[in-house]
N, C-alpha and C positions, 0 to 999 in steps of 0.2 A: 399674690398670684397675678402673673401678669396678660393681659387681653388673648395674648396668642396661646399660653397654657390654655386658657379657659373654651376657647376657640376649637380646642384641639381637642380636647375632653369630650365636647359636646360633639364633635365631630365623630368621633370614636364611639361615641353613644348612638349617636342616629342608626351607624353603619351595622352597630348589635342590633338595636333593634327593626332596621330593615332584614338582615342575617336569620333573625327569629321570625320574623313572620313569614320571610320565602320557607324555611324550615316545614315551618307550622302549616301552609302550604302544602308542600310536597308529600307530609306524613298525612294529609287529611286527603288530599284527592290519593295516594295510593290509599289508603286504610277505603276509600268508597271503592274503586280500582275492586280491590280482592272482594268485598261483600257482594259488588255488583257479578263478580265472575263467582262464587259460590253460591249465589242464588240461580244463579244459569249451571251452571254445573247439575245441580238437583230437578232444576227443571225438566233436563233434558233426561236423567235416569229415571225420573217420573214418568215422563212421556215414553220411555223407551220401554218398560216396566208393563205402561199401562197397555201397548200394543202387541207386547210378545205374548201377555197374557190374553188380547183379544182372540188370540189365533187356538182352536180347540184341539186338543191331541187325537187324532183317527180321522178327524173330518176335514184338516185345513187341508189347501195343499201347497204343491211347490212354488206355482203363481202366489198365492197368501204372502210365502216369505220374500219374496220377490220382490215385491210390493213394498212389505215390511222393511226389505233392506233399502231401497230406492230412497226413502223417507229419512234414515237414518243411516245413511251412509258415511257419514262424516265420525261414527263411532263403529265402522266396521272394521273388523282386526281379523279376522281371515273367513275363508270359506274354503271349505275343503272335500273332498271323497272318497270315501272308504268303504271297502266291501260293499259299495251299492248304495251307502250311505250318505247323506248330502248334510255337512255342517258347518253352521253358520254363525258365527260368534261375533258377540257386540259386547264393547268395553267403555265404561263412561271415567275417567277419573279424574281426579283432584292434583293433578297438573302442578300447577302452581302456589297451590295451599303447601304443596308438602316441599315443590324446590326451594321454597324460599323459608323451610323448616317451625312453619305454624303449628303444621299437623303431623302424626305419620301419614306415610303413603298409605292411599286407600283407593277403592275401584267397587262400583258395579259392572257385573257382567250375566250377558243371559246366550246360550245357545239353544238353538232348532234344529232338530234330528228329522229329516226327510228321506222316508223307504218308499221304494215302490207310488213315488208322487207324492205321497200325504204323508203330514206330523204325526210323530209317535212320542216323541221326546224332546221336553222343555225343559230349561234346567235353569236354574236363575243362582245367583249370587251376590252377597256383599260381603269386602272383608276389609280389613283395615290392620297392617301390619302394626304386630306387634312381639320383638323380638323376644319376647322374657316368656316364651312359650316355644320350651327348644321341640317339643314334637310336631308343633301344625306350624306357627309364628305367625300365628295370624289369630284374631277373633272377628267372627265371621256368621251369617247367617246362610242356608243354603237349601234349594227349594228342587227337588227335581218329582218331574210329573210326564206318567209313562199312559200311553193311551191301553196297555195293557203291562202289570209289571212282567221284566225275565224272572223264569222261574228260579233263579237261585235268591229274587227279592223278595218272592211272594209267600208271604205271612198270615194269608185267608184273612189280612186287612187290607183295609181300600186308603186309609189315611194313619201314617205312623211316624217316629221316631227313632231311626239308627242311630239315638248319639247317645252315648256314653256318660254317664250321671259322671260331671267333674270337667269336661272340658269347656274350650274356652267360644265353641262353636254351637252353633243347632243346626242337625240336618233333618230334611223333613222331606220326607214320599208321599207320592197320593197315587192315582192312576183313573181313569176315565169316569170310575165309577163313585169317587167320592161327592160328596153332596156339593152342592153351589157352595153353603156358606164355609164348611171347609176350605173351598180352593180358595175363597176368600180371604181367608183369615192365613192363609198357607203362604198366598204372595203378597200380605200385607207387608211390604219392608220398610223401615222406617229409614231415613235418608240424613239424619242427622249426623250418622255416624261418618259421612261422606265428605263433609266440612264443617264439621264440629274443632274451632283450633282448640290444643293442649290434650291434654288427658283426656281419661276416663275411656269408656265404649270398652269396657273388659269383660262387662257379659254378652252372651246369645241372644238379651232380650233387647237392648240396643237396637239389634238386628231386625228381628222379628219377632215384637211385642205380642202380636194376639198370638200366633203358634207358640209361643212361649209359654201362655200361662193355660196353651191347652196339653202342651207337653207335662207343665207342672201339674195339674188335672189327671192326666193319667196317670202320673206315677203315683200321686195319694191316691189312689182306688187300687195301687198295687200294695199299702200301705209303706208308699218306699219316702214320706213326708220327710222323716227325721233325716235319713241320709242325703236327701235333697237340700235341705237347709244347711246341712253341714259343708257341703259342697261349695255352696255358693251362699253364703253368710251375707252378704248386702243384698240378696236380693228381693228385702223391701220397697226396693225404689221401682221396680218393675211392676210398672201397671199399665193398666190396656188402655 
């Protein structure tokens, strides 16, 4: 083999492995790239979570939201008025987890219902598209809190469940009168499901873990245990 083969060889070598290491490079600061924007992503639905939830239904008032939007303006997706009604909607999502096909599409969002000056209605949500659910397409968690229910909501309960044993959602109502720990456990949402890449997040509890296992709590007191299980067969992994 002669001097310039050998020459040529090793030259061709360097140039791979200069080739691999900008590589190994590029995949390693974008791989920090997306962790460092899905830790801000959750941040901010955390923080946006945590202030829609500061504001109380009957007593905030229109300045509260005002405030609220000013701070977080940069997730405001409309604001609008209706019959007298003032609504304000905030959206956080996963942007780039999902264009660049890590995750499905997914979102937090919360709107403020303002009558006559002051909050009546807080409505919160997370869902995370997922097409193999041709009736909703989405599994989702979903929170809405009235300072008093409409009477076609009211149940002569203050904290319930309008969801359907089988779907792939939880919805949950409250209204002025249910207890602290309630509204607690009501807008706990868990944020994983927001940029979490690949599968999984196909149940309610995903969503919202403590309401979940109080939703499951009531239906065994309805003795509804067995068709609960059946429904939803994994959901051993759902805990508080």
């Amino acid at each position: 083999m002669s001097k310039l083969t050998v020459s040529i060889g090793r030259g061709s070598l360097r140039t791979r492995t200069r080739l691999f290491a900008a590589l190994s490079i590029v995949i390693g600061t974008g791989a920090v790239v997306l962790s460092c924007n899905a830790l801000f992503i959750k941040a901010q639905a955390a923080s946006l979570l945590k202030d829609v939830t500061s504001l109380k239904v009957g007593s905030s008032t229109e300045s509260d939201v005002q405030q609220l939007t000013r701070k977080h303006i940069r997730y405001l997706d409309s604001r609008e008025t209706s019959n007298e009604v003032v609504i304000t909607t905030f959206k956080v999502q996963n942007r780039w987890l999902s264009a660049l096909k890590l995750e499905p599409y997914a979102w937090f969002g919360a709107s403020v219902y303002v009558k006559n000056g002051h909050v009546y209605h807080i409505s919160a949500w997370l869902m995370r598209y997922m097409p193999i659910y041709p009736t909703f397409g989405a599994s989702a968690g979903m929170v809405d809190e009235y300072a008093d229910f409409p009477k076609y909501m009211d149940h002569g309960e203050h904290f319930y469940f309008p969801t359907p044993v089988g779907k792939p959602y939880l919805s949950v109502r409250l209204d002025s009168q249910a207890t602290s720990v309630q509204r607690q456990r009501a807008f706990s949402f868990s944020f994983k499901c927001l940029i979490k890449p690949g599968g999984g997040c196909n149940l309610p509890c995903d969503y919202l873990p403590l309401a979940w296992q109080d939703w499951k709590t009531s239906l065994h007191e309805f003795g509804s245990s067995d068709f609960f299980t059946q429904h939803y067969p994994n959901n051993s992994r759902c805990k508080e």
